[in-house]
C-alpha positions in Angstrom: 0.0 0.0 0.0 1.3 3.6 -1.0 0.3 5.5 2.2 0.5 8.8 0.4 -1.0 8.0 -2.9 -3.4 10.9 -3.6 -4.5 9.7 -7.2 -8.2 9.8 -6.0 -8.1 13.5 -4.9 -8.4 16.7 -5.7 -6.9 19.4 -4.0 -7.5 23.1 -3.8 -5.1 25.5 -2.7 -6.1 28.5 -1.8 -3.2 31.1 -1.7 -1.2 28.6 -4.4 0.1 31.4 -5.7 2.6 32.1 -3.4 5.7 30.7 -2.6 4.5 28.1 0.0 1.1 27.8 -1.1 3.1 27.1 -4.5 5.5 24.1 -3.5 2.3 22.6 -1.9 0.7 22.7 -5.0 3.6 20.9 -6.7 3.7 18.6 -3.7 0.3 17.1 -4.1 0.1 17.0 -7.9 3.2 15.1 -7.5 1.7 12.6 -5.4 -0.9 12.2 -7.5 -3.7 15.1 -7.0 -5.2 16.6 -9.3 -4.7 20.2 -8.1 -6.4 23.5 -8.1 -4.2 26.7 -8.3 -6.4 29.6 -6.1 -5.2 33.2 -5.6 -5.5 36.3 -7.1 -2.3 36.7 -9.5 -3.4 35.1 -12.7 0.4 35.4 -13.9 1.8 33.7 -10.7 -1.0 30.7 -10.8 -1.1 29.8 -14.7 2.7 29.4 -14.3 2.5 27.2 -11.3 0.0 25.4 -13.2 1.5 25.0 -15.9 5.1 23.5 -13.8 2.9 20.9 -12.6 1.5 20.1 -16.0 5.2 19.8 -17.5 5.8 17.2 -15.5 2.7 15.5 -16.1 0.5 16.0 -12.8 -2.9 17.7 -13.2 -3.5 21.2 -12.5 -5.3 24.0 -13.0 -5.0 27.6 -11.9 -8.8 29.4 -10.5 -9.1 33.0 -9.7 -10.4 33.3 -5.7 -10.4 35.9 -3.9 -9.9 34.1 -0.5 -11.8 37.0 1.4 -15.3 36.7 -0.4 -17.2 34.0 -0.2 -18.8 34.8 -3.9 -15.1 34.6 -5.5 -14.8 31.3 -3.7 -17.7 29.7 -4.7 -16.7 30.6 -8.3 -13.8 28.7 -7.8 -15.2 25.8 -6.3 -17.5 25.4 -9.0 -14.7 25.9 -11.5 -12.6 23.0 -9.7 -16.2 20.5 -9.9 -16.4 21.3 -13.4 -12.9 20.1 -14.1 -12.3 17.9 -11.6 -15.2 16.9 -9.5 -15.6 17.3 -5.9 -12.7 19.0 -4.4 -11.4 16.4 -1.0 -8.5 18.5 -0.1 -8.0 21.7 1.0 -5.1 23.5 2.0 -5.5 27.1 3.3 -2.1 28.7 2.8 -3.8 32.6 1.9 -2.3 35.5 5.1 0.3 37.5 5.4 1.2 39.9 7.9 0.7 43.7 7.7 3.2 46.6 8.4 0.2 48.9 9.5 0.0 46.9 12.7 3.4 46.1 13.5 4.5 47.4 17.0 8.1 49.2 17.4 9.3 51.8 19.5 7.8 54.3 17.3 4.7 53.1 16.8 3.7 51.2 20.6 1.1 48.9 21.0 -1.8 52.0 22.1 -1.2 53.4 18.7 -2.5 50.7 16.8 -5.3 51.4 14.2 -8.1 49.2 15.1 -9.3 49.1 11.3 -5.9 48.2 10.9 -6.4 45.0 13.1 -9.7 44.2 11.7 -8.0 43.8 8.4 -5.3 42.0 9.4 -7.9 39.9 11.2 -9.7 39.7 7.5 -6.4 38.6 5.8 -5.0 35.7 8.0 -8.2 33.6 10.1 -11.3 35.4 7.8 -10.0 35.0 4.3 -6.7 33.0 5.4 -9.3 29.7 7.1 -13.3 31.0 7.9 -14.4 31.5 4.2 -12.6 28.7 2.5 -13.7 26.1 5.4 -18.0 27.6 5.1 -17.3 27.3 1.1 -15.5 24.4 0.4 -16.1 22.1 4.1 -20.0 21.5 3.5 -19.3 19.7 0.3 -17.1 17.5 1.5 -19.0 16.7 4.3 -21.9 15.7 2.0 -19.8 13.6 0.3 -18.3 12.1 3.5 -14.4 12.6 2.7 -12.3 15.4 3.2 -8.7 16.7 4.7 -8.5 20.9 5.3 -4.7 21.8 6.6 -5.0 25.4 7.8 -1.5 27.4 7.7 -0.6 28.6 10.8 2.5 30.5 12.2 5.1 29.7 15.1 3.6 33.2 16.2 0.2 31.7 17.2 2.3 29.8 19.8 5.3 32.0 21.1 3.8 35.8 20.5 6.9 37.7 18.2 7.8 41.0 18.9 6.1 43.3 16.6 3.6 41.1 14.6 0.7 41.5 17.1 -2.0 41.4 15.1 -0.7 39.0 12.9 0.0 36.6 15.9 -3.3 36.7 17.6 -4.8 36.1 13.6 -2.4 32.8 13.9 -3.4 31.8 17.3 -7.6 32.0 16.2 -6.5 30.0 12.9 -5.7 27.1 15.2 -8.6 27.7 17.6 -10.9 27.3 14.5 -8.7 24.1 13.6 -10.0 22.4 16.9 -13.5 23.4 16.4 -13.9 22.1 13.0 -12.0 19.0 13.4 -14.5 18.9 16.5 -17.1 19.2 14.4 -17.1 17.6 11.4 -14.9 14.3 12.7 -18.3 12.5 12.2 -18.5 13.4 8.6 -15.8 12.1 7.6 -13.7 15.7 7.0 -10.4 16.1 9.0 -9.4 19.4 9.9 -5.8 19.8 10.9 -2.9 22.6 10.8 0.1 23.0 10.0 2.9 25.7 11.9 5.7 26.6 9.6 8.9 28.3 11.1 10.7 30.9 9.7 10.2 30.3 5.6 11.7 33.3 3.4 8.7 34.7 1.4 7.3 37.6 -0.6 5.5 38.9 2.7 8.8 38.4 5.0 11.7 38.9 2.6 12.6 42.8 3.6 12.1 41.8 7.1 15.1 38.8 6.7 17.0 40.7 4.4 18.7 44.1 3.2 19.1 45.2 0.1 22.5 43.6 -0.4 21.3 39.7 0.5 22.8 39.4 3.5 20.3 38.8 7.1 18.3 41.9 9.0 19.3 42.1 12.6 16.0 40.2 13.5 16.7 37.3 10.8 20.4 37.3 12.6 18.2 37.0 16.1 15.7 34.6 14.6 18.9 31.8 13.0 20.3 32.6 17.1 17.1 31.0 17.9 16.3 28.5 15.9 18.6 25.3 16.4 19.1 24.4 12.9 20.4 27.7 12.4 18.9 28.3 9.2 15.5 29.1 7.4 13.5 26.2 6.0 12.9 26.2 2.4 9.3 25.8 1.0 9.9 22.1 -0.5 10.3 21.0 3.3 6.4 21.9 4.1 5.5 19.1 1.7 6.1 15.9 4.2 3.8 17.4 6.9 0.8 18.2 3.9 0.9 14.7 2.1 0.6 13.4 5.5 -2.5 15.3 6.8 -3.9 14.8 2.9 -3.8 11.3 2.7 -6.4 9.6 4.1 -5.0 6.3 4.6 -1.8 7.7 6.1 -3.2 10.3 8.5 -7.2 8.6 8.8 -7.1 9.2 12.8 -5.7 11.6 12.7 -8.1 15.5 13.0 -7.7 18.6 15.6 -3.7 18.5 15.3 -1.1 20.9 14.2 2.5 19.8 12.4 5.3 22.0 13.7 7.8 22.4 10.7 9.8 25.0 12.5 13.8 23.7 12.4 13.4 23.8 16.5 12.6 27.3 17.4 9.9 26.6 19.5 11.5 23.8 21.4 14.4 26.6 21.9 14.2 28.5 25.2 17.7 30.1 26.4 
């Protein structure tokens, strides 16, 4: 038995577009999904599509909007048409946003609170809610289904700065718990996954300057992190096939993956 064959599925991810939402994309086609590319960058999505059809996997790139609902059913419908009835999910939309980053200039007290709202929108509305009320029922109905929310290391351990971004995190996995509560009758597994320190379009000026070489807070984040490195987006893939599969992972719903390198078993 191939525990992570995933011939028989078909997989949606929303936020594929992006450089870890992309590798996942590549993962599952490559174990066999047929795969659904979801974001809003037509450019970025028909090219990842189109890598996973030149090596002969299945995939196709939707528009979604992961923040309204409307866009998403779109999208699902789009992925039925093609493919049939979507049994994966992987919810890999977020990002953190400058306007509510705390520094010595700019203390917690002065946040903008339609600032947090739309961080809040970003990473647990768009970034876990919408996708799991568009795409979960179906599943349900149909009595198979695996949803692997993205998380942070930041919904765990608080960072400096990224406050609004952290407690986003830290609801993502809350909502986990309740779904996988939820729907573990129904045969849909709900599960998450908490990526360390991965170098990205959102975090890349935070980890390094203009010349390539680390920021003073990617110097303190490799100081803290045991493997003394950043994890590359092609290491996320293990922990996904896992949770996708539903031979390999079958008991397995309301749990989170750390892929982090060690940080968060670091203390001093």
């Amino acid at each position: 038995m191939n525990w992570f064959d995933l011939k028989d599925d078909v997989a949606v991810v929303i936020g594929g577009t992006g450089v870890l939402g992309g590798a996942l994309a590549e993962g599952l086609a490559r174990a066999g999904a047929a795969v659904a590319v979801a974001g809003r960058s037509a450019e970025r999505g028909e090219a990842r599509a189109a890598a996973i059809r030149a090596f002969g996997g299945r995939a196709i790139f939707v528009s979604a909007d992961a923040g309204d609902a409307a866009s998403l059913e779109v999208a699902r419908q789009q992925v039925i048409a093609e493919f049939g009835q979507p049994t994966v999910l992987v919810n890999a939309a977020g990002g953190n946003q400058p306007a509510v980053t705390v520094t010595a200039d700019h203390p917690f007290e002065a946040i903008n609170v339609q600032a947090w709202r739309e961080s809040f929108d970003l990473n647990l509305v768009g970034g876990a809610l919408l996708p799991c009320q568009v795409f979960g029922p179906g599943m349900c109905a149909a009595g198979v289904g695996s949803i692997v929310n993205i998380a942070s290391v930041s919904a765990h351990l608080p960072l400096s700065r990224v406050i609004a971004y952290s407690a986003a995190k830290a609801a993502v996995l809350n909502l986990t718990r309740f779904l996988a509560r939820e729907w573990a009758t129904r045969g849909v597994r709900v599960n998450s996954i908490t990526p360390g320190f991965f170098p990205a379009e959102q975090n890349r000026k935070l980890l390094f300057q203009e010349d390539g070489t680390p920021t003073p807070r990617a110097k303190s984040i490799l100081g803290h992190t045991p493997m003394g490195r950043f994890g590359e987006s092609q290491e996320l893939i293990g922990a996904a096939l896992f949770l996708a599969s539903r031979k390999a992972s079958s008991f397995v719903t309301g749990s989170d993956i750390v892929v982090d390198g060690g940080f968060l078993a670091q203390t001093i």
